[in-house]
Structures are given as C-alpha cells and as structure tokens.
Backbone of each chain as nested JSON, in Angstrom:
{
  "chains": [
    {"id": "A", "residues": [
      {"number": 1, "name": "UNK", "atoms": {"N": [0.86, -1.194, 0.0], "CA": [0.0, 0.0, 0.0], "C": [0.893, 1.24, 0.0]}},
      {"number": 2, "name": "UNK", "atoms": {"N": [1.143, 2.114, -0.702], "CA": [1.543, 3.394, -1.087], "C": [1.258, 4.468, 0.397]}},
      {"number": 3, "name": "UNK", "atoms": {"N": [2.526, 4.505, 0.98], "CA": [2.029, 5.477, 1.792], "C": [2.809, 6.984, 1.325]}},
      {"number": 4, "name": "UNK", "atoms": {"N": [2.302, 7.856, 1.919], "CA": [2.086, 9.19, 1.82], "C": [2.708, 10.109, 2.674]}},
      {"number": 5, "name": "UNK", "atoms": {"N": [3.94, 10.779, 2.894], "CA": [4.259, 11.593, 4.526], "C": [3.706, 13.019, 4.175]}},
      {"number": 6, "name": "UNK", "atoms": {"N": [3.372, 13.612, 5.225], "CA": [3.107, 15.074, 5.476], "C": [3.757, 15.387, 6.926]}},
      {"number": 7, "name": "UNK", "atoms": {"N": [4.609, 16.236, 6.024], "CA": [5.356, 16.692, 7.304], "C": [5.019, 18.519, 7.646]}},
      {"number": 8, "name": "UNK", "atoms": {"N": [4.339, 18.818, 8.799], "CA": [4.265, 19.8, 9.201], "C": [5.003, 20.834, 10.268]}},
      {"number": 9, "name": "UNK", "atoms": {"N": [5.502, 21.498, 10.245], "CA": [6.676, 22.482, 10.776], "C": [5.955, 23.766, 10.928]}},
      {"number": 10, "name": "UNK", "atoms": {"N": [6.17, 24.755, 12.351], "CA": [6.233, 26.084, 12.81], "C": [6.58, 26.956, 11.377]}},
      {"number": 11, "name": "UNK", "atoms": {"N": [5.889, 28.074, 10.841], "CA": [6.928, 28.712, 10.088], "C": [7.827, 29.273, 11.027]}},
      {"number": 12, "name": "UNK", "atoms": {"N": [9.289, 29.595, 10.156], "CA": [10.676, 30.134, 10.762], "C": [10.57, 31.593, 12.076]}},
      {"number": 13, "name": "UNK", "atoms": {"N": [9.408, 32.138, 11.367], "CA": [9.189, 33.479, 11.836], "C": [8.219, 33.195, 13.121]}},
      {"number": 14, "name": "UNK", "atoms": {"N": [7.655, 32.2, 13.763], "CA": [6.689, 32.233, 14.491], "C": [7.345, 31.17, 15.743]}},
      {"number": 15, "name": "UNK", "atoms": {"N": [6.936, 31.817, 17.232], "CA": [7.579, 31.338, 18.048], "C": [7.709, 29.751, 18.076]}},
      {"number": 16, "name": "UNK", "atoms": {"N": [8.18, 29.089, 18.484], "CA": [7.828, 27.585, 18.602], "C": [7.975, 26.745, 20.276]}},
      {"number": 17, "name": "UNK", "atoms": {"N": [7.583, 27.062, 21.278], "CA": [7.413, 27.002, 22.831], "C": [7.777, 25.362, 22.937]}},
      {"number": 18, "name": "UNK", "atoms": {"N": [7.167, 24.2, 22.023], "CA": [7.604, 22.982, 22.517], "C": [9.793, 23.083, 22.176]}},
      {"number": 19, "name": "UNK", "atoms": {"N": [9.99, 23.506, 20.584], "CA": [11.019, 23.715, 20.815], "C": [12.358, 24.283, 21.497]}},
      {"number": 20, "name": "UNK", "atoms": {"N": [11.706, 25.247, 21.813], "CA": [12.728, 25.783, 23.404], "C": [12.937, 24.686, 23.998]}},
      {"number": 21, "name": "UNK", "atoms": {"N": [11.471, 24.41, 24.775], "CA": [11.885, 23.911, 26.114], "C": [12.631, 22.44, 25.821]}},
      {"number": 22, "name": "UNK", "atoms": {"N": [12.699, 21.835, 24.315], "CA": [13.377, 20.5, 24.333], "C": [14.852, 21.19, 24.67]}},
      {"number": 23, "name": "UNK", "atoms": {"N": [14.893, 22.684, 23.621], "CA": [16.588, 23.083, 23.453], "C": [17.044, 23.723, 25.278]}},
      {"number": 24, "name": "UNK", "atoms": {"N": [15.703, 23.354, 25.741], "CA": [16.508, 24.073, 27.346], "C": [16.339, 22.679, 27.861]}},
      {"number": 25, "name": "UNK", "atoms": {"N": [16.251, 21.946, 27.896], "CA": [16.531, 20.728, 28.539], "C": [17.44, 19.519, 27.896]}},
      {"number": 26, "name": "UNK", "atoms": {"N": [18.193, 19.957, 27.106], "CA": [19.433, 19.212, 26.441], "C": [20.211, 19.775, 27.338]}},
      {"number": 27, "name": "UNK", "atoms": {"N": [20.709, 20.644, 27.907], "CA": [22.145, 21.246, 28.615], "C": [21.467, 20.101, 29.678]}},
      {"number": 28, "name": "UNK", "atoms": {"N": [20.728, 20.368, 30.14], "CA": [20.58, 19.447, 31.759], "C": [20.534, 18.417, 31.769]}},
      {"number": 29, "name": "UNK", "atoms": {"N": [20.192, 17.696, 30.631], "CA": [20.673, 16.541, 30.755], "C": [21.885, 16.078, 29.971]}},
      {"number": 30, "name": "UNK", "atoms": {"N": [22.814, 16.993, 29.807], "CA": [24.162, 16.749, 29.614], "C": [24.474, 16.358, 28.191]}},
      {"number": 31, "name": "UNK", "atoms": {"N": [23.525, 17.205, 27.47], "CA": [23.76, 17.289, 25.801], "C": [24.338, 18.623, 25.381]}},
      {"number": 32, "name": "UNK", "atoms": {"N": [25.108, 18.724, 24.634], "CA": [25.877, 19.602, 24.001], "C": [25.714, 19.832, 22.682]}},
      {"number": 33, "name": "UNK", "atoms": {"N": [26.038, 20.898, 21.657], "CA": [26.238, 21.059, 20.472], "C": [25.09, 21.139, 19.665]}},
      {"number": 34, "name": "UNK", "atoms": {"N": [23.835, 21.608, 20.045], "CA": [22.308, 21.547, 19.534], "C": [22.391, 22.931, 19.893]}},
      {"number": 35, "name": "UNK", "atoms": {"N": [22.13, 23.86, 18.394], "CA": [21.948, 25.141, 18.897], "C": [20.534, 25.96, 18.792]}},
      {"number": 36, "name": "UNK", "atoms": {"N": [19.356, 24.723, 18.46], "CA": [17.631, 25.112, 18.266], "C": [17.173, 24.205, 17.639]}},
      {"number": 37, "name": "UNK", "atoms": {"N": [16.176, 23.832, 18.413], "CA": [15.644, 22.737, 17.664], "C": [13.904, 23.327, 17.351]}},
      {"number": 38, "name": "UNK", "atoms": {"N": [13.436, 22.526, 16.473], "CA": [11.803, 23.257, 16.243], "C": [11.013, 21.713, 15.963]}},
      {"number": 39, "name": "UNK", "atoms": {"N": [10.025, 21.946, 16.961], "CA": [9.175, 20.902, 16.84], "C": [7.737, 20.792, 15.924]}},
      {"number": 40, "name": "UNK", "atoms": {"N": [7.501, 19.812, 14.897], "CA": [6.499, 19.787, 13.906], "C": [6.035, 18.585, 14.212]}},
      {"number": 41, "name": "UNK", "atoms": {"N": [4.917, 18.385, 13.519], "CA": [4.385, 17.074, 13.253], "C": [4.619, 15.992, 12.087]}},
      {"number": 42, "name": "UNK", "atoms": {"N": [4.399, 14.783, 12.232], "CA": [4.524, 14.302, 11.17], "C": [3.313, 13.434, 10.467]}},
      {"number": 43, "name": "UNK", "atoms": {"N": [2.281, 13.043, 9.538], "CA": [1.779, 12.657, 9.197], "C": [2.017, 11.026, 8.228]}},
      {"number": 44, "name": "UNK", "atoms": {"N": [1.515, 10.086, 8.686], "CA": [2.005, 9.349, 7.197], "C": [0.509, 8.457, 6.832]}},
      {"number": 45, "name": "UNK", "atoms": {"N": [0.152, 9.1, 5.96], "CA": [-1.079, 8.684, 4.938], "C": [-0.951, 7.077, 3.894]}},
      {"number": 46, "name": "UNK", "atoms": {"N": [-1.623, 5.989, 4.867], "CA": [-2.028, 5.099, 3.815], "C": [-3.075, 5.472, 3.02]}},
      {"number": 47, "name": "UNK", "atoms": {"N": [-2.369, 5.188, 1.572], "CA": [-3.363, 5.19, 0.299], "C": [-3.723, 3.948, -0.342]}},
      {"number": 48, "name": "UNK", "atoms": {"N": [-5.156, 4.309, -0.964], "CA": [-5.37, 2.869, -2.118], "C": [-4.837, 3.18, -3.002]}},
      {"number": 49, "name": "UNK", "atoms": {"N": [-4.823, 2.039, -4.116], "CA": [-4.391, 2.54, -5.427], "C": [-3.152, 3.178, -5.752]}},
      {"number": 50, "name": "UNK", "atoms": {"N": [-2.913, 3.566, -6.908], "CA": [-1.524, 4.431, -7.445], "C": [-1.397, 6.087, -6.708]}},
      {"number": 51, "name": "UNK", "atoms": {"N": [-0.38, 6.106, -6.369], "CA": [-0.314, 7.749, -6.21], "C": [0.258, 8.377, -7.433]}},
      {"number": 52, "name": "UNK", "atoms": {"N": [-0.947, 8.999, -8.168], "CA": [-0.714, 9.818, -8.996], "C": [-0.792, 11.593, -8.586]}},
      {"number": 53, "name": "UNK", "atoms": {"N": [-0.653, 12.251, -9.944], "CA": [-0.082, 13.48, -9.615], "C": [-1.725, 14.05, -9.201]}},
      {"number": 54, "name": "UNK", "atoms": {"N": [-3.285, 13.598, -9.448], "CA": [-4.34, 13.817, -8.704], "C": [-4.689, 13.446, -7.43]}},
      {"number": 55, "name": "UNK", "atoms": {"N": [-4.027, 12.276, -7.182], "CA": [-3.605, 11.868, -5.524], "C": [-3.251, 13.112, -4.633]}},
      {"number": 56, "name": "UNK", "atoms": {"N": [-1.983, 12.876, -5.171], "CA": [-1.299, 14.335, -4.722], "C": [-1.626, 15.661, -4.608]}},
      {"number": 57, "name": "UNK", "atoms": {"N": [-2.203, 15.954, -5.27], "CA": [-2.407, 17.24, -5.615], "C": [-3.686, 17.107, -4.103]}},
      {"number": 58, "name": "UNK", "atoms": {"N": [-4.607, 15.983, -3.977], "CA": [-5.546, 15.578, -2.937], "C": [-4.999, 15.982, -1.794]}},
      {"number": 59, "name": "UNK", "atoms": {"N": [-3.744, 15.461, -1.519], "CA": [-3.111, 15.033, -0.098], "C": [-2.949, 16.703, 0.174]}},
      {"number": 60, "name": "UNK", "atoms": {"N": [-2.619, 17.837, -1.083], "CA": [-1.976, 18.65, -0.807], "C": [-3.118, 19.468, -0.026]}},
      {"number": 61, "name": "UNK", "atoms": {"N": [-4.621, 19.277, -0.646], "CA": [-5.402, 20.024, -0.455], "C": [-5.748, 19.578, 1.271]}},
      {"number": 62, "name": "UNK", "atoms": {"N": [-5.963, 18.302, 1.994], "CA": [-6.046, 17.715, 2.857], "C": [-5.061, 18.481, 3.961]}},
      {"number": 63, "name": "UNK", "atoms": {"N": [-3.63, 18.631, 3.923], "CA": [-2.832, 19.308, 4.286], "C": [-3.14, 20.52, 4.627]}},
      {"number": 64, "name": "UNK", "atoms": {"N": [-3.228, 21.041, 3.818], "CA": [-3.98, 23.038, 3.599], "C": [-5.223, 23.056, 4.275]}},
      {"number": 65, "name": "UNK", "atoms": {"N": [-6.095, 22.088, 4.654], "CA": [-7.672, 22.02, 5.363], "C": [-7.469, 21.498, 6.567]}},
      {"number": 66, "name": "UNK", "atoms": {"N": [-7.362, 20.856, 6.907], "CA": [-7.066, 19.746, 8.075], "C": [-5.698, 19.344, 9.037]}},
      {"number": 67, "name": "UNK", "atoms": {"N": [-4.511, 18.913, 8.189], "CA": [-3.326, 18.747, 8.819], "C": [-2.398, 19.902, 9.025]}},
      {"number": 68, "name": "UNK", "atoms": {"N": [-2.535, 21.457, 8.702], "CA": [-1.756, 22.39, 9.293], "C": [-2.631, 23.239, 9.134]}},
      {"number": 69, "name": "UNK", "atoms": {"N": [-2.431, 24.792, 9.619], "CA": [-2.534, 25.716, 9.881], "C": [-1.877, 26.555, 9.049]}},
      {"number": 70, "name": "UNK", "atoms": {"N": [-1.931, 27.408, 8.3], "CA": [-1.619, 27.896, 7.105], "C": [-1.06, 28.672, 7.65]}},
      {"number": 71, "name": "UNK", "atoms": {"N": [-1.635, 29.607, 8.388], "CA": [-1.072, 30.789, 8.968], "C": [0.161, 31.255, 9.751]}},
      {"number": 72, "name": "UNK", "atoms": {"N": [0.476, 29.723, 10.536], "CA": [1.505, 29.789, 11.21], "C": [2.229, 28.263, 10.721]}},
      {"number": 73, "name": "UNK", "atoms": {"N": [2.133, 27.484, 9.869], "CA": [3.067, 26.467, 9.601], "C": [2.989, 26.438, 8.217]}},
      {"number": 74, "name": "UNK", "atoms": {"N": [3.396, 25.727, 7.713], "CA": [4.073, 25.228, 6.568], "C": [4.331, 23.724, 6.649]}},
      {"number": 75, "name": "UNK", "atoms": {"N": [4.298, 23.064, 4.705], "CA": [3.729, 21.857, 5.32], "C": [4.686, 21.037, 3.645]}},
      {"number": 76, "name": "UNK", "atoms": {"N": [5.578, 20.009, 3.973], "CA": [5.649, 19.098, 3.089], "C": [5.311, 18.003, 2.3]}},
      {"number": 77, "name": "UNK", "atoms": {"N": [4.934, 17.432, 1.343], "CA": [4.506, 16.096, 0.891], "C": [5.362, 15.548, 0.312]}},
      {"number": 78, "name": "UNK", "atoms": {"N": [5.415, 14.254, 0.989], "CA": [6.46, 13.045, 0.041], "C": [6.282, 11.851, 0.102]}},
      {"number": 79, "name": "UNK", "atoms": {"N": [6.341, 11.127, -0.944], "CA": [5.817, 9.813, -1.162], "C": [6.94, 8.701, -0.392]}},
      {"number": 80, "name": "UNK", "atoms": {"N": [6.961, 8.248, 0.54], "CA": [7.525, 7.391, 0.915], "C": [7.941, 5.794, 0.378]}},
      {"number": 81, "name": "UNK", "atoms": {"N": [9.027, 5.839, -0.151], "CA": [9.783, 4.773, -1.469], "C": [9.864, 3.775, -0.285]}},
      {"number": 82, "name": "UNK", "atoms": {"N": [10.712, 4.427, 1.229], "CA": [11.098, 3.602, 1.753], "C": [10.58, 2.058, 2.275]}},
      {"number": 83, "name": "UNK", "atoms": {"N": [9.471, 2.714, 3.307], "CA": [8.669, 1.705, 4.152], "C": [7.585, 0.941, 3.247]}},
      {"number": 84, "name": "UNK", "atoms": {"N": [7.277, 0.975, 1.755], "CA": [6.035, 0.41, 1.532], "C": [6.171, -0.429, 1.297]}},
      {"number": 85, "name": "UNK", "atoms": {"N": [4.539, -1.348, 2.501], "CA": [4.541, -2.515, 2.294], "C": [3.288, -3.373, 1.858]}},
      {"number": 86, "name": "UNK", "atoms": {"N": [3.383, -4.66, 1.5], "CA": [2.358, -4.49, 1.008], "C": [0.804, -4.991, 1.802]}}
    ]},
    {"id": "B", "residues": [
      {"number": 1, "name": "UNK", "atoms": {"N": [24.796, 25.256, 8.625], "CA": [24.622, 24.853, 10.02], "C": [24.029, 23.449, 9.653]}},
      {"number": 2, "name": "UNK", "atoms": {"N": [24.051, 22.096, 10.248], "CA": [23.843, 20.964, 9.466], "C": [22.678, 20.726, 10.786]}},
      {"number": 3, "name": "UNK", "atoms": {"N": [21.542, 20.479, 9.688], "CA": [20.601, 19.986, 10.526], "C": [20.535, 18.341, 10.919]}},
      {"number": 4, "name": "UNK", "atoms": {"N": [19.599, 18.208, 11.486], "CA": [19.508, 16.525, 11.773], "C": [17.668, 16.335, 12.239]}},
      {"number": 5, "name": "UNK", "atoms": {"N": [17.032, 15.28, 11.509], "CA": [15.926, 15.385, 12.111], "C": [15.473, 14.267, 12.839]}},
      {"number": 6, "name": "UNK", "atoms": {"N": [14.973, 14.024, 13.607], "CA": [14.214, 13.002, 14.444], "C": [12.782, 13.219, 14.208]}},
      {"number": 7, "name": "UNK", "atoms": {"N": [12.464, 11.861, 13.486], "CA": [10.983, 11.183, 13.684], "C": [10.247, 10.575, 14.341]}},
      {"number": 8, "name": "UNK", "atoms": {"N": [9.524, 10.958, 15.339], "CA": [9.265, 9.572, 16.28], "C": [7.411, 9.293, 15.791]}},
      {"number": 9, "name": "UNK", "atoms": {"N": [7.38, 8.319, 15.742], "CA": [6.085, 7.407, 15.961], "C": [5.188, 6.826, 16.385]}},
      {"number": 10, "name": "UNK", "atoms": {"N": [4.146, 6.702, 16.849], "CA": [3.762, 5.795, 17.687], "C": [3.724, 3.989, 17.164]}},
      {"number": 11, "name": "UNK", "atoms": {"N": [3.94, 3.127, 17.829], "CA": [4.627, 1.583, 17.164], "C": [3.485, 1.553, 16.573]}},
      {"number": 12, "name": "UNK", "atoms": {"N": [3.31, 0.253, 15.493], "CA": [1.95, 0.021, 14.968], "C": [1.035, -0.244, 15.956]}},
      {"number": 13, "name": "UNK", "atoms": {"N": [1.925, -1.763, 16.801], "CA": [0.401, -1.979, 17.487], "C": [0.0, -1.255, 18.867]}},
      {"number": 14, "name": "UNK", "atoms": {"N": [0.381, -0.079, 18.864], "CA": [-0.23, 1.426, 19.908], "C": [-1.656, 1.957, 19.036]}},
      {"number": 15, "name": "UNK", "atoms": {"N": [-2.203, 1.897, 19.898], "CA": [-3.608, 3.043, 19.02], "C": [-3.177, 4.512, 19.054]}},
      {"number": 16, "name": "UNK", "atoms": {"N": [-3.685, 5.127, 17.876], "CA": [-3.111, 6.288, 17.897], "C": [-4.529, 7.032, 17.618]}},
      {"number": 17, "name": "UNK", "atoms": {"N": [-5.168, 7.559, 18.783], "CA": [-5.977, 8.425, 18.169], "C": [-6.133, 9.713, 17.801]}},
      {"number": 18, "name": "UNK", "atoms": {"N": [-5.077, 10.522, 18.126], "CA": [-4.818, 11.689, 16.668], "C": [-4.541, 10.953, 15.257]}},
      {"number": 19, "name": "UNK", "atoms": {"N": [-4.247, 10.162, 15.453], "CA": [-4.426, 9.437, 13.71], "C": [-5.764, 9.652, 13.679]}},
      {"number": 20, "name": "UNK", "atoms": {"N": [-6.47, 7.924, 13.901], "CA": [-7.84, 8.258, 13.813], "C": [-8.99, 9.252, 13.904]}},
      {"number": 21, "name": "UNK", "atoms": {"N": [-8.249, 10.227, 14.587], "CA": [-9.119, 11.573, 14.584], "C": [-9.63, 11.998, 12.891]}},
      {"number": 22, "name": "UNK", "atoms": {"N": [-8.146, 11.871, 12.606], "CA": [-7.939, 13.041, 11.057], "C": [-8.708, 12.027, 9.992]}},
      {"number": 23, "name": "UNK", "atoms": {"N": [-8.284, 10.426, 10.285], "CA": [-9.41, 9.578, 9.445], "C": [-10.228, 9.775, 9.334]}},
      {"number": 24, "name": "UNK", "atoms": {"N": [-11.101, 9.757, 10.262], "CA": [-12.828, 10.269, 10.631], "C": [-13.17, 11.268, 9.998]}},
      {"number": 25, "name": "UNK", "atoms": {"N": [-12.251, 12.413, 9.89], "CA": [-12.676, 13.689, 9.043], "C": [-12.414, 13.863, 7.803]}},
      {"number": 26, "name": "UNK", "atoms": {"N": [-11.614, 12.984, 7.298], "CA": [-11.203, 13.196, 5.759], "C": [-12.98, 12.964, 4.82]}},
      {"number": 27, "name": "UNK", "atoms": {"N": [-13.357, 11.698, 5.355], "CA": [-14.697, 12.011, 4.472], "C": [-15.544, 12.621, 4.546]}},
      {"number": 28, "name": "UNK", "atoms": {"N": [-15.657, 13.403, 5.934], "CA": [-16.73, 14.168, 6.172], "C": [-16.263, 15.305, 5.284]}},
      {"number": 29, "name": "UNK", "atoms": {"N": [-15.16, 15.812, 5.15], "CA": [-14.297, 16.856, 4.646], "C": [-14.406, 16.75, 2.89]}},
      {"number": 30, "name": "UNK", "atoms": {"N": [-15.052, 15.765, 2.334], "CA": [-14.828, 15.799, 1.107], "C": [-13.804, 14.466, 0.414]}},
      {"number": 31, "name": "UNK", "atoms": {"N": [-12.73, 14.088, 1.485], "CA": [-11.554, 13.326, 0.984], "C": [-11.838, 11.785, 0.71]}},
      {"number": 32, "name": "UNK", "atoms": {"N": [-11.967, 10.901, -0.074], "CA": [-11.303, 9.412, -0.031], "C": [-10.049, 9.022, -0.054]}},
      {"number": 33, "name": "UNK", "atoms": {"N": [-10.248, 7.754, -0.598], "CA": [-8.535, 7.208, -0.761], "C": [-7.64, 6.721, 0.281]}},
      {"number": 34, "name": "UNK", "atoms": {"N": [-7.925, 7.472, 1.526], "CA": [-7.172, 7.288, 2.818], "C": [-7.614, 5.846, 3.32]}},
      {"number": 35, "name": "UNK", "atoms": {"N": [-6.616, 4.784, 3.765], "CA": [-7.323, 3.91, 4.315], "C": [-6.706, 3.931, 6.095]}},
      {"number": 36, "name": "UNK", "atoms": {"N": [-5.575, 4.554, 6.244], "CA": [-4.727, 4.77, 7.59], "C": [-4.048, 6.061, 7.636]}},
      {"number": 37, "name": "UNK", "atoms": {"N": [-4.466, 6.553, 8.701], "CA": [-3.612, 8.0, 9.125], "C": [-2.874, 7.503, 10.583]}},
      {"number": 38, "name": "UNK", "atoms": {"N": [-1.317, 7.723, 10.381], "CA": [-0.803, 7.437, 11.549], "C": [-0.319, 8.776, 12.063]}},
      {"number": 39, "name": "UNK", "atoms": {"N": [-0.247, 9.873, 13.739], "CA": [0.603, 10.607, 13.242], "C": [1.05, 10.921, 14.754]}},
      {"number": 40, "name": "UNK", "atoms": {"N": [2.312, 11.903, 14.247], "CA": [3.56, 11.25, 15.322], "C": [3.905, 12.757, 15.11]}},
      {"number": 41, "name": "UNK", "atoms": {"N": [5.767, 12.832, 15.366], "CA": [6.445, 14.341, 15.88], "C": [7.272, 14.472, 14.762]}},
      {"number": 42, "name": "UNK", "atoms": {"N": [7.939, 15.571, 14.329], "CA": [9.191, 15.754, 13.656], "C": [9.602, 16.404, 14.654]}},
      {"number": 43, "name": "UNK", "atoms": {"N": [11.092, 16.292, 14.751], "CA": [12.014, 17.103, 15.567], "C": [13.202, 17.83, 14.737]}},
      {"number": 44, "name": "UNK", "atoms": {"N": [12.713, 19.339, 14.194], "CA": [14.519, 19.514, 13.61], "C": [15.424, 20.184, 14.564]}},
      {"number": 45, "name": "UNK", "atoms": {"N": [16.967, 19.497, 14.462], "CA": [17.667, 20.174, 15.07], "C": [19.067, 21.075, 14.682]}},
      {"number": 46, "name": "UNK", "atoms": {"N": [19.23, 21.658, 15.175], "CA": [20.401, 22.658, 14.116], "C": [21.424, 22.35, 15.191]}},
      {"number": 47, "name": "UNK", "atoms": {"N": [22.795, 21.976, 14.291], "CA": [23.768, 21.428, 15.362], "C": [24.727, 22.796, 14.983]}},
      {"number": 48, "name": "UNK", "atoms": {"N": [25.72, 22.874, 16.139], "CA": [27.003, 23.535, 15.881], "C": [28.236, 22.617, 15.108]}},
      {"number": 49, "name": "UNK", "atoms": {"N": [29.174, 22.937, 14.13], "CA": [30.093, 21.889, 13.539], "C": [29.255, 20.624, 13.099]}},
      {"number": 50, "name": "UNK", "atoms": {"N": [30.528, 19.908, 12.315], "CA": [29.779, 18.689, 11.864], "C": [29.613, 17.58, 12.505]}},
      {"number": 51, "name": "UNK", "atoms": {"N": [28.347, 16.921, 11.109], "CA": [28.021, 15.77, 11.66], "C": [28.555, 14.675, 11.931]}},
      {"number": 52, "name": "UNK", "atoms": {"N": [29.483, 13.922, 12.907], "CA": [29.968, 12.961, 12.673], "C": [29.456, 11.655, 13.171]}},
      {"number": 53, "name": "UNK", "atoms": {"N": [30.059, 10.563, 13.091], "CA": [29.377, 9.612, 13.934], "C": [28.811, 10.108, 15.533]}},
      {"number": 54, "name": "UNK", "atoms": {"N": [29.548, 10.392, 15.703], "CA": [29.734, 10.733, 17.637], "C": [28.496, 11.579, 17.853]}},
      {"number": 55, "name": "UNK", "atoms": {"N": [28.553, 12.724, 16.712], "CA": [27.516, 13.464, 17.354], "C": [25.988, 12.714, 16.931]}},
      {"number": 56, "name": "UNK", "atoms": {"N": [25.841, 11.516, 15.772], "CA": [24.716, 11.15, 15.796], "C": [24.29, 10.116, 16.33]}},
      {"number": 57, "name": "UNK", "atoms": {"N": [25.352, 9.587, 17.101], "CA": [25.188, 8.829, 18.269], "C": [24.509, 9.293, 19.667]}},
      {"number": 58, "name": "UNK", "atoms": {"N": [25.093, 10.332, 19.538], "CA": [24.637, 11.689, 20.946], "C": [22.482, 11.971, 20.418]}},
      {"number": 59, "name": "UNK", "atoms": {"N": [22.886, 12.271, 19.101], "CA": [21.302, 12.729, 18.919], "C": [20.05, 11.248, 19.051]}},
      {"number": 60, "name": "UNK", "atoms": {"N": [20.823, 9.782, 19.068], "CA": [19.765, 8.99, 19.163], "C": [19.547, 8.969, 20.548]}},
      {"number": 61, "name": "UNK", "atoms": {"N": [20.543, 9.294, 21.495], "CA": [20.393, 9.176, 22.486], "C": [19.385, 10.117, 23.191]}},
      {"number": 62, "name": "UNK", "atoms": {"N": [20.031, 11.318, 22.694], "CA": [18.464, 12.444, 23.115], "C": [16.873, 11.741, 22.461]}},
      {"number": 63, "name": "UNK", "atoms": {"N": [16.894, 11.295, 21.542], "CA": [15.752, 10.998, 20.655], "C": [15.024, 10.054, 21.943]}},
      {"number": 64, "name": "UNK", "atoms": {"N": [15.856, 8.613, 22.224], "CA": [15.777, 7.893, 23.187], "C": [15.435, 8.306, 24.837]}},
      {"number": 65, "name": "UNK", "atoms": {"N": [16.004, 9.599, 25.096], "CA": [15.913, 10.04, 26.939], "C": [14.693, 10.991, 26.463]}},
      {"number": 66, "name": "UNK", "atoms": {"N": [14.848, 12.028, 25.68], "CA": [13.924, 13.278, 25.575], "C": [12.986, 13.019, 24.271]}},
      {"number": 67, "name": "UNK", "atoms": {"N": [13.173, 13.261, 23.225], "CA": [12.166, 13.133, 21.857], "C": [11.021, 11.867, 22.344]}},
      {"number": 68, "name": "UNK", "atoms": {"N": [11.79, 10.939, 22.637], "CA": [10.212, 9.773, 22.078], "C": [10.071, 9.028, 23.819]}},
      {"number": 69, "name": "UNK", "atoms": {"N": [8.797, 8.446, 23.94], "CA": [9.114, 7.236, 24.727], "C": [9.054, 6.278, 23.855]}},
      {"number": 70, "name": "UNK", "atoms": {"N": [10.402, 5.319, 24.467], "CA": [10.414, 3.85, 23.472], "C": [9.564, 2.81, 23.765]}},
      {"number": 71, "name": "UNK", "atoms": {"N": [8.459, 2.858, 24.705], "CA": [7.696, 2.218, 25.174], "C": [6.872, 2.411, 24.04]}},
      {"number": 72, "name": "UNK", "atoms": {"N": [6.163, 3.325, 23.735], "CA": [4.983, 3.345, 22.657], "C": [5.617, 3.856, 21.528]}},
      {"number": 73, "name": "UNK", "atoms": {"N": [6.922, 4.596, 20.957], "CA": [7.147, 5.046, 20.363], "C": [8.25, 4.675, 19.271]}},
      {"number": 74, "name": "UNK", "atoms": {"N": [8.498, 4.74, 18.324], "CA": [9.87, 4.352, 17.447], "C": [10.522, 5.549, 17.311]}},
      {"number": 75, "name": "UNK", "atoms": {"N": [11.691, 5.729, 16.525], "CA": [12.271, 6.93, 16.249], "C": [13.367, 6.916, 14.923]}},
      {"number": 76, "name": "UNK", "atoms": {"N": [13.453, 7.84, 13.93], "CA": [14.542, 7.378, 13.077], "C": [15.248, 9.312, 13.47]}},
      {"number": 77, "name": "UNK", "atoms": {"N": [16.258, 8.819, 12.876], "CA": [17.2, 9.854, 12.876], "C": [18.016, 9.771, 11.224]}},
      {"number": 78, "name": "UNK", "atoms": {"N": [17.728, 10.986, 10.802], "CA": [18.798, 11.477, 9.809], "C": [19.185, 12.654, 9.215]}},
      {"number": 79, "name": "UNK", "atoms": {"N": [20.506, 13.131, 8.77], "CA": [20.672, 14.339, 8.31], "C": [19.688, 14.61, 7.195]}},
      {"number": 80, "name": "UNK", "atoms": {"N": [19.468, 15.96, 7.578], "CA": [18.618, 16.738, 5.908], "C": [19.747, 17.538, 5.23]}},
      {"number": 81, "name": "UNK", "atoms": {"N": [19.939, 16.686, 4.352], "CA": [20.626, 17.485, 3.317], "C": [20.224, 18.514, 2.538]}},
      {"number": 82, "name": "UNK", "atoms": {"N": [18.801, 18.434, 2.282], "CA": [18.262, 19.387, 1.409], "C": [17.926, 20.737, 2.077]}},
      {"number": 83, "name": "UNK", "atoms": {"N": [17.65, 20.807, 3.351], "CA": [17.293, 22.204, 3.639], "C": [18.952, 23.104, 4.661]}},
      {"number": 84, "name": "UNK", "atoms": {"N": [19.822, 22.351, 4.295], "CA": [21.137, 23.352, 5.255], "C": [20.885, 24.65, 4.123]}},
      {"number": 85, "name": "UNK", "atoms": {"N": [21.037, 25.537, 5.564], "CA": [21.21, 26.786, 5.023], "C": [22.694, 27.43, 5.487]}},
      {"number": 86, "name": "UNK", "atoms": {"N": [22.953, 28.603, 5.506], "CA": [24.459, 28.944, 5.541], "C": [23.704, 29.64, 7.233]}}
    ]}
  ]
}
C-alpha cells in the first residue's frame, strides 16, 4: 500500500514554545552542540491505489484544510519509497 | 549549520488516536482514498560543527531520553541534506 508523509513544521518566523523547552533541557541533561531545535508534526497517509499526480495534488489540499494551519506552519509532501509494504 | 531530524512514531500496534481523529474527518471533509492515518512528531535540530558519527550517536540518544518514549514510540534519525542553510 503506497504510503504518503506530510510533514508539518512552525513557520521560521513564528515562536515555537515545545522547541525551546526540548533546546533548554538538552544542557541538563548533559547534551551539548544543539543550537535550536523546532518541533512539527509528522503525518504518514495510507493510500489505495496508485499515487498519482491527482492523488497528490488531494493530499496537498487535505494538508492546507485539516493537517496544518496555514497561517503559522508550513507543510511538506512526500511519497515514501522507503517503508512500503504491502 | 547541518541539521539533523528526528521522527518519532507511535509503534503500529499502539492506538493512535490523533491518527484516527484526522481519518474520521477526511470524508466528512470531502476526501477518499485514505485507508490509515498514523501521526507522530518531527524534531529539527540545528547542530554547531559537523556531523559525525559521535555526534549522531549523541542525537539517538536524546531521541531515546527526551524526543520519544520507546515504550509506545519508534524513532529514526537522519541528516537533511536538502534544507542546510548557511
């Protein structure tokens, strides 16, 4: 089965509060060399059938309605080669 | 600045109901096609210097203490090549 990722991310410009507090709690627990981290979501969409470029174009609209927030995130689609099984 | 991202998951056999949430609404919303929505975290992180083994040894380990619980959760780790910026 053809799966689907949507990956959703803070835009750059807009605060991100879960990411701080991971990047303030790496020093205490004795991590080094992380200079910001930003926390998003990740989505991964089983599909039927072929993912074609009307699939897609679906997932994109799904994304834009439902899985982010336009206003303050930003949002990727990619067909995952790796994990599909059947 | 070389990023690195962490994915974490919830395992298959965990119920995930923010998945199932977004299932439920895709058809009310207009959408088919979907037969599974799983959904989980992205973590990006912006390191100082490069990536070497050592330091992505260091980041599974955060992924492992802080990013995920491994009880319900999986996690992959890898550099993004495509979005380093200067």
């Amino acid at each position: 089965m053809p799966r689907v990722v949507v990956d959703v991310m803070p835009k750059p410009e807009i605060l991100d509060p879960q990411g701080k507090a991971v990047l303030g709690a790496l020093p205490r627990l004795g991590f080094s060399g992380v200079t910001d981290v930003r926390q998003g979501k990740r989505f991964e969409l089983e599909l039927e059938g072929e993912v074609t470029e009307a699939v897609l174009a679906d997932v994109h609209r799904m994304a834009e309605t439902l899985l982010s927030n336009p206003v303050i995130e930003y949002f990727t689609v990619h067909v995952d080669e790796t994990v599909v099984t059947a």
